[in-house]
N, C-alpha and C positions, 0 to 999 in steps of 0.2 A: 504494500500500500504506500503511496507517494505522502507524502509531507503534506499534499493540498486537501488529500483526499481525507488523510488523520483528521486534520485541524476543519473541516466542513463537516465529519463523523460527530467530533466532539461537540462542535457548534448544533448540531441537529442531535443530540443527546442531550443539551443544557437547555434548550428548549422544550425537549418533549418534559422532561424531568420541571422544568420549571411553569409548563401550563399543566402538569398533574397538581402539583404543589397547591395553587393559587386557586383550580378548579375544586379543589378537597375542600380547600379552606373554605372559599366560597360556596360550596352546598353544603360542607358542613355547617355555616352558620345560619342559613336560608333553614336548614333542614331541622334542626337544634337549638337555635339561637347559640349554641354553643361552638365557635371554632377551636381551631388547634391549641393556639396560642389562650385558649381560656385554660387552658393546662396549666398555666402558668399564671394566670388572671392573677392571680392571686398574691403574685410576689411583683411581678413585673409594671414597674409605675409606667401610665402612658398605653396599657394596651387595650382600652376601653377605646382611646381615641384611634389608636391604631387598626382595631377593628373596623371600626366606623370607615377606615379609610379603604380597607380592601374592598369592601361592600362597594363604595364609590368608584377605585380606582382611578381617581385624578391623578393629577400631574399639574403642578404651580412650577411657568416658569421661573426665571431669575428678574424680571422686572417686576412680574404680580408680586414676588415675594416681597421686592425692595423695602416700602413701605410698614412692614411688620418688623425686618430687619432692624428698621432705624429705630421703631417704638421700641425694641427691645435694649438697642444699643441706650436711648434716652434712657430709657428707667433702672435695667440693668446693669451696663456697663458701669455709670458712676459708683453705685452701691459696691461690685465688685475692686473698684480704684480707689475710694476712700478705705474699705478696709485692709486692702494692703497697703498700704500707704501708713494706715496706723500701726498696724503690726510690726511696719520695719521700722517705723520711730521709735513705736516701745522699745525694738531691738538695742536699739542706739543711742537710748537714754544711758544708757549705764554707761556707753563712752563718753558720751556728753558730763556726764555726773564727775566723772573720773581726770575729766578737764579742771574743775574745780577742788574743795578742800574734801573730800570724800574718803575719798587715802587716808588724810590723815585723822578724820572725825572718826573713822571707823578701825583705827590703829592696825590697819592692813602693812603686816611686813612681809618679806621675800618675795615669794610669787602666790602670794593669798589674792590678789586681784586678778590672776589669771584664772585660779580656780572658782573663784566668783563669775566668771564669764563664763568658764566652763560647766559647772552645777547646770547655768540655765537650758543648755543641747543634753547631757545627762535626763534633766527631766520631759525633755522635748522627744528624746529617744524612746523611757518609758512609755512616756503617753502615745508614741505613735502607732503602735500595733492597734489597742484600742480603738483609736480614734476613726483611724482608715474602716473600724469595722462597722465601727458605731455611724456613721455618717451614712455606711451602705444602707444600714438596717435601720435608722430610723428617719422623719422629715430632716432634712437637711438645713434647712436655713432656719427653723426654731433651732436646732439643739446648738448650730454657733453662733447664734444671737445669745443663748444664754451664757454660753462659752464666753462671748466678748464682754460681757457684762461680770463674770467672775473674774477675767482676767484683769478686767480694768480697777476691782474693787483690791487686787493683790498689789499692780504697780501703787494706787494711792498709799498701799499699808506700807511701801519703802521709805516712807518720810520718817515711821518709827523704825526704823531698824540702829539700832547702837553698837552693832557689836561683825564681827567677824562671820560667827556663827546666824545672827540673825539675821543677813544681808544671804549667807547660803541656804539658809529655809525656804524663804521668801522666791530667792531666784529659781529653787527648784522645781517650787508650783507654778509658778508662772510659766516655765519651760512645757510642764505637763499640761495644763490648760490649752497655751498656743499649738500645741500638734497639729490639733484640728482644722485651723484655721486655713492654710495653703491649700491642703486636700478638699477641704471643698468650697474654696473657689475656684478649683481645676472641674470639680465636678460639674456646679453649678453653670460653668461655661461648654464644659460637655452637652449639659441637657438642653442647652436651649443656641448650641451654634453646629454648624457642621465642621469636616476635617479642614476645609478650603477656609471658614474664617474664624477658626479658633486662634489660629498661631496669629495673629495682628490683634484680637481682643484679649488675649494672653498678653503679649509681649504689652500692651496698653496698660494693664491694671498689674504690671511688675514691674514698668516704666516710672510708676508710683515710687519705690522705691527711691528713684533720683528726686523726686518731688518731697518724701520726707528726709531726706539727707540735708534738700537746701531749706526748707520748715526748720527742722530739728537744730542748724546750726544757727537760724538766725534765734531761735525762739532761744537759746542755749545760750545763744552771748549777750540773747538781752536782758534775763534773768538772771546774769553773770556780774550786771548791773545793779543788780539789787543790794542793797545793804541795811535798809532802812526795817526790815521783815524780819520777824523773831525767828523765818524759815532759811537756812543756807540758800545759795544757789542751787547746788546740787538735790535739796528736797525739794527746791520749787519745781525744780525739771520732771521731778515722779509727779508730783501734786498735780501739777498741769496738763502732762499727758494724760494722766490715769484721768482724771474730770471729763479731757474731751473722749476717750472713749467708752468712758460709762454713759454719755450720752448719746452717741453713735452706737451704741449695743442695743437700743430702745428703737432708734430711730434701723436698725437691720432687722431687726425682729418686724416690725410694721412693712417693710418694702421688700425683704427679699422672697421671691416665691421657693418651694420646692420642689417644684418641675414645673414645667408648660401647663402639667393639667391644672394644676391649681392658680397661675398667675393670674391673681386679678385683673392686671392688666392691659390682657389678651381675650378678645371674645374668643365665643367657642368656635366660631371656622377660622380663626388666627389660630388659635390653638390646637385647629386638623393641622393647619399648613407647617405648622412648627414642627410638629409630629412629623409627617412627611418629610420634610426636610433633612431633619435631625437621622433621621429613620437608616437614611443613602448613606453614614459611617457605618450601617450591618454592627450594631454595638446593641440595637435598642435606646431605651432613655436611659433607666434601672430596673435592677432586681434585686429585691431584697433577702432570697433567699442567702443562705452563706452554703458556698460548695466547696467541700473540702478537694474533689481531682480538682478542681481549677486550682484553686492554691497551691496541689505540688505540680499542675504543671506550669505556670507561675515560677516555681524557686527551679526547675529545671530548663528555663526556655535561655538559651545565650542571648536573645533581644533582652531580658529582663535582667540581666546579668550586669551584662555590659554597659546597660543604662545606670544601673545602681554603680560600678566601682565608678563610673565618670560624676555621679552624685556626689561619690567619696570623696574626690578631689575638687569638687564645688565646695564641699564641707569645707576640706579645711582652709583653701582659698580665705571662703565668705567669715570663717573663724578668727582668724587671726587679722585681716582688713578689720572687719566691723567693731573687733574692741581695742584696736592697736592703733589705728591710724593717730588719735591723737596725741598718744604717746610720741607716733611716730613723729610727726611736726614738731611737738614741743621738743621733743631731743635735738632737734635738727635748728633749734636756737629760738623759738617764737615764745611768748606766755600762751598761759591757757586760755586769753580771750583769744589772742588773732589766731591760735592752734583750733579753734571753735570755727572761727569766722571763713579761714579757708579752706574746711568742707567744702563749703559753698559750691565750689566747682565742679567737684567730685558728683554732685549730685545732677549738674546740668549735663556734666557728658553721659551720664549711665541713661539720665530720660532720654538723649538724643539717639545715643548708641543702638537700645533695646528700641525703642518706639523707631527706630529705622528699619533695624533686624523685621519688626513684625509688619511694616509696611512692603515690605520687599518680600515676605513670606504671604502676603495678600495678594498682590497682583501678580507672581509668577509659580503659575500652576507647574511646573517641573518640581522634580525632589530635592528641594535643596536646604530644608532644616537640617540635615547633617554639615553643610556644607558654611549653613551661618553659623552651626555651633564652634567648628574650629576655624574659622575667619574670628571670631567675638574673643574668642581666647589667645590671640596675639597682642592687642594692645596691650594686655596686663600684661601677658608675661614681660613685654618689653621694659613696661614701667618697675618688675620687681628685679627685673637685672638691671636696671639704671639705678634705682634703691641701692642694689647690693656695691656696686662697685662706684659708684659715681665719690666723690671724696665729700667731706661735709662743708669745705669749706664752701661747697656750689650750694647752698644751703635753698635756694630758687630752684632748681634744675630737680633737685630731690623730693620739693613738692610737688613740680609738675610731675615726676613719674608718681607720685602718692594720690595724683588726680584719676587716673588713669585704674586702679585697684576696685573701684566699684563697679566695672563694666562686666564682672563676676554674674552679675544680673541675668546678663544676656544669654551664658553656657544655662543657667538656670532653668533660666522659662523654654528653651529649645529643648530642655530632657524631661519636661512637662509636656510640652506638646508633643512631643516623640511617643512618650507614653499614652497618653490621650489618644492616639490617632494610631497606635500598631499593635495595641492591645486590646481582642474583644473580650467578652467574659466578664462580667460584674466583680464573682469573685477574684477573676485573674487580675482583674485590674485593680479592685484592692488590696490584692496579694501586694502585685508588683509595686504600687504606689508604699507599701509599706517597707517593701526593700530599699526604695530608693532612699525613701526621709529616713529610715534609719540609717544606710550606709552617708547620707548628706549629714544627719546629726553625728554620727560619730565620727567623721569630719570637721566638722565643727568645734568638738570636745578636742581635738587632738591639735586641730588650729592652733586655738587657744593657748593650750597647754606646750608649745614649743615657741614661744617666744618669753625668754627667760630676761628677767629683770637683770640681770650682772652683765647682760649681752649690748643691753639699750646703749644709745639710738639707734644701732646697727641691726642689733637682733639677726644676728649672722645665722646661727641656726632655723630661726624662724623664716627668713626669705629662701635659703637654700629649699626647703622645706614646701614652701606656695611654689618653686620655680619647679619641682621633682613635678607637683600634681598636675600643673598646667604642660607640662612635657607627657605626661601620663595621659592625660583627658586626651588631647590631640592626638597620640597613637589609636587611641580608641576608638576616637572618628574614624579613624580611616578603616578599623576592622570592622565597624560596626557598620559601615555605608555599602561595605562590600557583602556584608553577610543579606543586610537588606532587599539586595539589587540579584542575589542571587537566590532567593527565595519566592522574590515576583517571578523570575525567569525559568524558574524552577514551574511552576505554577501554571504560567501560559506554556510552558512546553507537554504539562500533562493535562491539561486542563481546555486547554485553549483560550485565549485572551476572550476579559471579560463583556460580556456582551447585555444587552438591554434587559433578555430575561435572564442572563444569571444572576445579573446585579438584582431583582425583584427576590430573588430566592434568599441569596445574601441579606436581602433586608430583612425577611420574616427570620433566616437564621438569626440573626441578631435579634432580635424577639425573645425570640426560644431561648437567647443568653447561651447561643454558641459560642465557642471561644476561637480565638484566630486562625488556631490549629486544626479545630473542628470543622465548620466552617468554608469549604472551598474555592468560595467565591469572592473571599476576602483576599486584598489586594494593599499592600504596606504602601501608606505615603511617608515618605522619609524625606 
């Protein structure tokens, strides 16, 4: 049999298989009221609407869609940008804090401030397993509205911390609290965008990040001002975040939906089209069942693997950046206000960087999220081998490479949406989301922990250390873009490239909470 003849076999096989499919479905629910997927009714959020739609079997181009798009981007979008945005400032508080007399109010010697920074990935680790599970199984945006609103009631409780020990209490809950937070706004942007515009509303609400870098430093040097207050500087910095986001945890609770079917709103035929939409990743929306083979084939797939150790090296990048930089400035000759003040910048390049990253992952439909993650990871390395060797008396040249360390953002949100978009399976994909924040927390924790106080301003061990992982992540691009491209080719050569009704099958498999491997009509965007 000829090559033409295979691939027209298979083609007139994916068809007949996918008008049995669609034909079952459809007179089973004519015949029943009960289709296939009411099998799963029960776990599966979204498949009420979903139903509804095979009955119909529409089709919403890309211009009808546009319009529901945007309602979503208005209402969604922001809610998903303000809370990360908060979450990396709380992050950042404690570098902020540590700009001021904090050190020494709290009689921190050797490297008790490193493991201060550390504790808070320690409890961000524990709580991550949980959380990734928790989020699957229960509403989404209630249980981290309430999450935001404990966490914000722990940073307020840093204003009383007096001691060593009470400062690593404090951080360790706070770490566990936060888990949840990233994981679903990954979700939350799962459920209601497709694989085509995740990565640019992704890269948008972690572009946040550079937006509280430069918040955080003004708000930090202007409270740095203060003296007239029975509260330090450094408690006004917890005081002040913690208030705006106990009130932003009220205000997510009230606007964030979880899922399509529930968004207020969205009428109920915006809310087919969404469905529909959403539908074309072959993911579903969610499932709330927990499946244990998805989770070990999850801890055995080398896409989930390979995601996580480059996580790892996100870790301790974002570890040792996020609590060290001021350190790093003030060594390098500045005080703790202008070592505050020239964040600043650090913050406009990461919005530019990342919010370009996801505009370019917008308009061009080729695979090229692997290809922005290790492009995103040269600036920095550049800037930590200018760090490392540049001499101090260039004491300018040393900050501009200190500018350049928060562009970490960018490898971030690209192994977010890598995972979003190449993993099916509810469970698989909480599996694997929980591989990764754990291997990124325990990067974090190790961050932290190798930049040694007798090393400052240099912190020799500590740059060597960021320059190993960024040299790391980048090998892993390249194995990881190869294994990708060779598992699509794998596919279309057994399979035959995807066509109008396999793609229809692949949708209901994603339904049914097939997983990518199951699944054969699933197709990696990478």
């Amino acid at each position: 049999m000829s090559v033409h003849e295979k691939k027209d076999d298979t083609k007139e096989r994916i068809q007949v298989e996918a008008g049995e499919m669609l034909d079952i479905q459809s007179s089973s629910t004519h015949n029943t009221g009960k289709g296939q997927l009411d099998i799963a009714a029960e776990h599966a959020v979204g498949a009420d609407l979903f139903q509804e739609l095979l009955l119909e079997d529409r089709e919403t181009d890309d211009r009808e869609y546009a319009p529901i798009r945007r309602k979503i981007d208005r209402w969604l979008l922001p809610v998903l940008c303000v809370t990360y945005m908060l979450q990396f400032l709380d992050k950042l508080s404690l570098n902020y804090a540590s700009a001021y007399s904090m050190n020494a109010d709290l009689h921190l010697k050797g490297n008790e401030y490193s493991n201060i920074a550390a504790i808070f990935n320690v409890g961000y680790l524990v709580g991550s397993i949980p959380a990734n599970w928790v989020i699957q199984k229960l509403p989404v945006a209630k249980y981290t509205g309430c999450a935001l609103i404990v966490w914000a009631i722990l940073l307020i409780a840093h204003i009383g911390a007096k001691s060593y020990s009470g400062m690593m209490a404090l951080r360790f809950i706070l770490g566990l609290m936060e888990a949840s937070i990233s994981p679903s706004n990954m979700m939350m942007c799962s459920m209601f965008y497709n694989k085509q515009e995740q990565p640019f509303r992704m890269c948008t609400f972690l572009s946040m990040n550079g937006v509280a870098t430069m918040v955080g430093a003004l708000l930090a040097y202007g409270l740095g001002h203060s003296t007239s207050t029975t509260l330090k500087p450094w408690k006004l910095i917890f005081l002040v975040i913690g208030l705006i986001n106990f009130v932003w945890g009220f205000v997510f609770l009230y606007m964030a939906p979880d899922s399509p079917a529930n968004a207020r709103f969205l009428t109920h035929e915006e809310k087919l089209k969404v469905v529909e939409r959403v539908s074309k990743n072959q993911m579903g929306i969610k499932d709330t069942k927990l499946k244990p083979q998805q989770a070990l084939e999850a801890l055995r797939d080398p896409n989930t693997i390979i995601l996580a150790l480059i996580g790892l090296g996100c870790g301790v990048v974002n570890g040792g950046t996020s609590n060290f930089i001021s350190s790093l400035i003030k060594g390098f000759g500045f005080s703790g206000l202008n070592a505050t003040l020239l964040q600043l910048p650090t913050g406009a390049i990461e919005l530019v960087c990342v919010f370009a990253a996801g505009v370019l992952a917008l308009f061009t439909k080729k695979n090229i999220r692997v290809i922005l993650l290790f492009v995103l990871c040269i600036p920095t390395l550049a800037g930590l081998i200018g760090i490392h060797l540049i001499p101090l008396s260039h004491k300018w040249a040393l900050v501009g490479c200190c500018w350049l360390l928060y562009i970490i953002g960018g490898p971030v949100i690209m192994c977010w949406v890598l995972l979003n978009v190449t993993v099916a399976g509810s469970s698989k994909i909480s599996t694997s989301k929980i591989m990764w924040f754990l291997m990124y927390t325990a990067g974090n924790i190790i961050g932290a922990k190798i930049f040694y106080a007798k090393e400052a301003p240099k912190y020799i061990t500590g740059m060597k250390g960021l320059i190993a992982s960024y040299g790391g992540m980048m090998f892993l691009c390249i194995v990881y873009y190869a294994l990708m491209w060779r598992r699509n080719r794998t596919r279309n050569q057994k399979y035959g490239e995807l066509t109008p009704e396999g793609e229809k099958v692949g949708i209901i498999n994603g339904f049914k909470d097939h997983t990518d491997f199951e699944n054969k009509f699933f197709r990696y965007h990478f």
